[in-house]
Backbone as numpy.savetxt, mean C-alpha at the origin, in Angstrom:
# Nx Ny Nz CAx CAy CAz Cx Cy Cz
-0.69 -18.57 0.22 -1.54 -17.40 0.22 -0.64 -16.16 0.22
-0.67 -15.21 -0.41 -0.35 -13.92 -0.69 -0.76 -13.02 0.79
0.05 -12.59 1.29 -0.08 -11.55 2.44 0.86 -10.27 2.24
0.15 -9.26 2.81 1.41 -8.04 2.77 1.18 -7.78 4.41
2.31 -7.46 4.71 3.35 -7.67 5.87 2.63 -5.97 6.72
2.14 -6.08 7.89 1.86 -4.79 8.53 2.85 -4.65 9.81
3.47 -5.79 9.97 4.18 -5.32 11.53 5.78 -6.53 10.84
7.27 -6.05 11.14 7.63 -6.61 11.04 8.09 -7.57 11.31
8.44 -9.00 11.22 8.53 -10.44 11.54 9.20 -11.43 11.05
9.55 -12.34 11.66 10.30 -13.50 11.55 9.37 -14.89 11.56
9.12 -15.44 10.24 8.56 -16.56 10.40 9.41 -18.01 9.69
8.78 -18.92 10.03 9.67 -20.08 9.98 9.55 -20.71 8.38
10.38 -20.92 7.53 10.26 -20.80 5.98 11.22 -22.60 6.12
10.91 -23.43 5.95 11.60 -24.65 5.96 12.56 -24.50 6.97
14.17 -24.81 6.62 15.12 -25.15 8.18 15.17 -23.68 8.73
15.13 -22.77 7.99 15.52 -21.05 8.11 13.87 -20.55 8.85
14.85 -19.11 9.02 13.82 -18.15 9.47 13.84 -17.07 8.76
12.70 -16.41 7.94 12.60 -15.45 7.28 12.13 -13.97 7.81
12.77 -12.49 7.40 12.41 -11.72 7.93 11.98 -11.19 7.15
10.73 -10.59 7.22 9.78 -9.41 6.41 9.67 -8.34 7.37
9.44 -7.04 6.14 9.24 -5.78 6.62 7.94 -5.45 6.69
7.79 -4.30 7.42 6.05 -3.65 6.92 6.10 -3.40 5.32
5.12 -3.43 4.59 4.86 -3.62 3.23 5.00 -4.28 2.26
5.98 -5.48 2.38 6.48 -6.72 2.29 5.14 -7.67 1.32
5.07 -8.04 0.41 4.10 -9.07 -0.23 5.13 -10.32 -0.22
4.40 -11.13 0.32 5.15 -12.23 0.63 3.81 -13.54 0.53
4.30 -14.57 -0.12 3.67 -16.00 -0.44 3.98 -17.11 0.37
2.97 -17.58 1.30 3.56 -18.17 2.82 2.41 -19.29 2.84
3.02 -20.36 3.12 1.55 -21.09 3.32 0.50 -21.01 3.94
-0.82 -20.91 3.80 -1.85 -20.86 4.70 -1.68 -20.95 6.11
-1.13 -21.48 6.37 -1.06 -21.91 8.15 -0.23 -20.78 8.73
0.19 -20.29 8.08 1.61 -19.25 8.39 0.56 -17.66 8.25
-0.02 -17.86 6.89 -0.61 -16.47 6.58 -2.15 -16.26 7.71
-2.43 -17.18 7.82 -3.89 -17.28 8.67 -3.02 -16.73 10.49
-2.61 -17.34 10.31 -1.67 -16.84 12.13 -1.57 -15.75 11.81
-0.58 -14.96 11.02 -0.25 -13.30 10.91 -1.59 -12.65 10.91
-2.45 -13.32 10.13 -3.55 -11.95 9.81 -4.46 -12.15 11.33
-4.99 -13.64 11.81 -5.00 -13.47 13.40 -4.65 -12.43 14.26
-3.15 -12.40 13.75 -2.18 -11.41 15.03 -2.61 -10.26 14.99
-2.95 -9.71 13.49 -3.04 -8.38 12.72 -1.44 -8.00 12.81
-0.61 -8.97 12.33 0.34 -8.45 11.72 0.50 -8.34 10.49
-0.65 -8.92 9.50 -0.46 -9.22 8.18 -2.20 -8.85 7.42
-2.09 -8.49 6.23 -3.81 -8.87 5.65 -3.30 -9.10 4.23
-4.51 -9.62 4.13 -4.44 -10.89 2.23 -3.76 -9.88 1.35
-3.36 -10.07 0.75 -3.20 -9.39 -0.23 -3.70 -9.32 -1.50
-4.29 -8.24 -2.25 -5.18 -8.29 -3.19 -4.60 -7.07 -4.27
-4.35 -7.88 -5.29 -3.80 -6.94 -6.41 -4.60 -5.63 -6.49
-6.14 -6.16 -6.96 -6.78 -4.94 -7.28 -6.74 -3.54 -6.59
-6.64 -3.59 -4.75 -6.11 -2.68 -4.43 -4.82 -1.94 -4.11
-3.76 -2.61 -5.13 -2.71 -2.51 -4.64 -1.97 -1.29 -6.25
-2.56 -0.41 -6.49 -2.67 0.64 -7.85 -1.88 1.56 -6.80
-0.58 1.64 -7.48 -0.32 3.39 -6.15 -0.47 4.26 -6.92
-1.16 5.40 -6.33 -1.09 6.50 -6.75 -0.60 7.63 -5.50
-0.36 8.87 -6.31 0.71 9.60 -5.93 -0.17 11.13 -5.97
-0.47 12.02 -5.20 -0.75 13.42 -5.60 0.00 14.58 -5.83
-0.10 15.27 -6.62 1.03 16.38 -6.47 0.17 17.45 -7.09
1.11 18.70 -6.89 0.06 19.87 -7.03 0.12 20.16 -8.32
-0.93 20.34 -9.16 -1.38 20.84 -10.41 -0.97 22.08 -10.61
-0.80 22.18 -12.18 0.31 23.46 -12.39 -0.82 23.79 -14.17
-1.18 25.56 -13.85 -1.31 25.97 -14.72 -0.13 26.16 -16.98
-0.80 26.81 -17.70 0.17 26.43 -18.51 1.91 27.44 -18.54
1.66 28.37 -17.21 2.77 28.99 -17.30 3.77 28.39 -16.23
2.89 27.60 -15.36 3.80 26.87 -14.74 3.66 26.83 -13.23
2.48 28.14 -13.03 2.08 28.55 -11.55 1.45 27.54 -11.00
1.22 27.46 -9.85 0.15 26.65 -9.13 -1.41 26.66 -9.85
-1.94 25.76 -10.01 -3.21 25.90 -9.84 -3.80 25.85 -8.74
-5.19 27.22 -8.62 -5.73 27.25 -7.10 -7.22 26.09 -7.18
-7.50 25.83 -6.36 -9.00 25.15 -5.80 -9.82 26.08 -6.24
-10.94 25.53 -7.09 -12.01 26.17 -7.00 -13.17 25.83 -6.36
-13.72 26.87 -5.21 -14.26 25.90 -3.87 -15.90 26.03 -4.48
-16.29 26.09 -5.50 -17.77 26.13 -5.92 -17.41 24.79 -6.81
-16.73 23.93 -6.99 -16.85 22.16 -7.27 -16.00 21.53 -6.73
-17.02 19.98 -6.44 -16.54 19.34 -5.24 -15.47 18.70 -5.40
-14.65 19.02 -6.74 -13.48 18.16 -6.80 -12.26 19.12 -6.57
-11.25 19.11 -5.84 -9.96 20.02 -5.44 -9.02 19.73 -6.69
-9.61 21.04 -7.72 -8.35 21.56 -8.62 -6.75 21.58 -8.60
-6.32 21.57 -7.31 -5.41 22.27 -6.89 -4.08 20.96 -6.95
-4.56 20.09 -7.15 -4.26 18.67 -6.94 -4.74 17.93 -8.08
-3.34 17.08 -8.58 -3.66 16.19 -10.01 -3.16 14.51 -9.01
-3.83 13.62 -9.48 -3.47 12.28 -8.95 -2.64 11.40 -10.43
-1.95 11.17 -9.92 -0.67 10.31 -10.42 -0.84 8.68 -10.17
-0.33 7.75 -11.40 -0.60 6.88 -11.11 1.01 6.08 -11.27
């Protein structure tokens, strides 16, 4: 099962011990991934929400900031990045 890693840890991977970080996608057998997400050190991992996006501030064509325009509900001022 596919898990991404919320707390970091040492789990038992055949003779070794493996260490993951927070953010970590890691493929662990069921018995291993069902304990972490128990602990809430871990949750499933699911591609579909896994899209990063990034915001940064929107820029007119001379190069200035673009401001918010607070009469629509979407904030101008800000472009989302994928």
């Amino acid at each position: 099962m596919k898990i991404e890693i919320l707390v970091g840890s040492n789990y038992p991977d055949g003779k070794e011990e493996k260490r993951v970080e927070p953010g970590d996608v890691v493929d662990v057998p069921d018995k291993i991934a069902k304990s972490l997400i128990k602990n809430n050190a871990a949750v499933k991992f699911d591609n579909a929400k896994k899209t990063k996006t990034t915001k940064k501030r929107a820029r007119n064509e001379d190069g200035s900031f673009k401001a918010d325009d607070p009469e629509t509900p979407e904030n101008e001022a800000w472009e989302v990045t994928e």
